[in-house]
N, C-alpha and C positions, 0 to 999 in steps of 0.2 A: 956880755953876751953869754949866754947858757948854751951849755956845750955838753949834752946827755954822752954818759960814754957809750950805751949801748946801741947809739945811732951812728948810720952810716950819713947823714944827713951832712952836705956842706955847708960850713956854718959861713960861708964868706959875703960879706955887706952887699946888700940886692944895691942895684945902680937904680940911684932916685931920678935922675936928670936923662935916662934914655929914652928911647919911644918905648920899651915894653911894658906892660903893664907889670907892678908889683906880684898882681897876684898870678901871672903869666911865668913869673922868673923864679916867682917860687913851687911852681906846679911843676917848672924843669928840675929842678934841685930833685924836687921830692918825687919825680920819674928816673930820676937817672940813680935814685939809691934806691927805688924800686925796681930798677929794668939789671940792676951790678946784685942785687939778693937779697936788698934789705927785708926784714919780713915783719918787723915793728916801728910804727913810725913813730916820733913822739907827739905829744899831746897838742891840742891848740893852745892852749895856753902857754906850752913850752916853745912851740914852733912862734908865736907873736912874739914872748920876749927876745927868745934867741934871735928874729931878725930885726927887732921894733916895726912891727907893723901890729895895725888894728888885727882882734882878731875876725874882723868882718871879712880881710884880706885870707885869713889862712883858710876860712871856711870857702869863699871864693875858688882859693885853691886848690882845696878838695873835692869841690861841686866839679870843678873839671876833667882832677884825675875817677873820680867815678862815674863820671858822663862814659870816660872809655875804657871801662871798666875793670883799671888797676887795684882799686880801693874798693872795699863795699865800707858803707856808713848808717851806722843803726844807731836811734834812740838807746841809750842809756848802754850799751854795751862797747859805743866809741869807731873808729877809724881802723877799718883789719887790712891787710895785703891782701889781693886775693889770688889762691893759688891758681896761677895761669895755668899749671899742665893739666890739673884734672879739668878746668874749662875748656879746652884744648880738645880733650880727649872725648867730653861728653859732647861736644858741638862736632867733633870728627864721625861719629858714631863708632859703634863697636868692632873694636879689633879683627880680622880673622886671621 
């Protein structure tokens, strides 16, 4: 199992035989080390081996964390955290 050190990611064996979906358990994982600070996630290719799953699975699970809008994902420059407080701030509108 690949175990990046600079990820807050937990690398513990997703449960094959429950009712959640794979790529459900893995979109928890990779919220709750987004929602605790994490502000790099690793790669898809790192996140399939490090759980064995397809990487049809991890993309799956990134379509959902940026459905709600924790993650932005862009052609060719990859999977970013997205800074909650300045989206926060501009959806709040201007300070007085």
């Amino acid at each position: 199992m690949v175990q990046p050190s600079a990820s807050g990611v937990c690398w513990a064996p997703l449960k094959r035989t429950g009712r959640m979906a794979l790529y459900r358990q893995l979109a928890d994982r990779l919220r709750a080390a987004i929602l605790d600070g994490e502000r790099r996630l690793p790669t898809e290719r790192e996140l399939a081996s490090g759980f064995t799953v397809a990487r049809i699975t991890v993309r799956a699970a990134l379509d959902l964390l940026a459905a709600e809008g924790l993650i932005s994902r862009r052609r060719r420059h990859g999977t970013v955290v997205r800074d909650r407080l300045v989206e926060v701030a501009v959806k709040s509108g201007p300070l007085m």
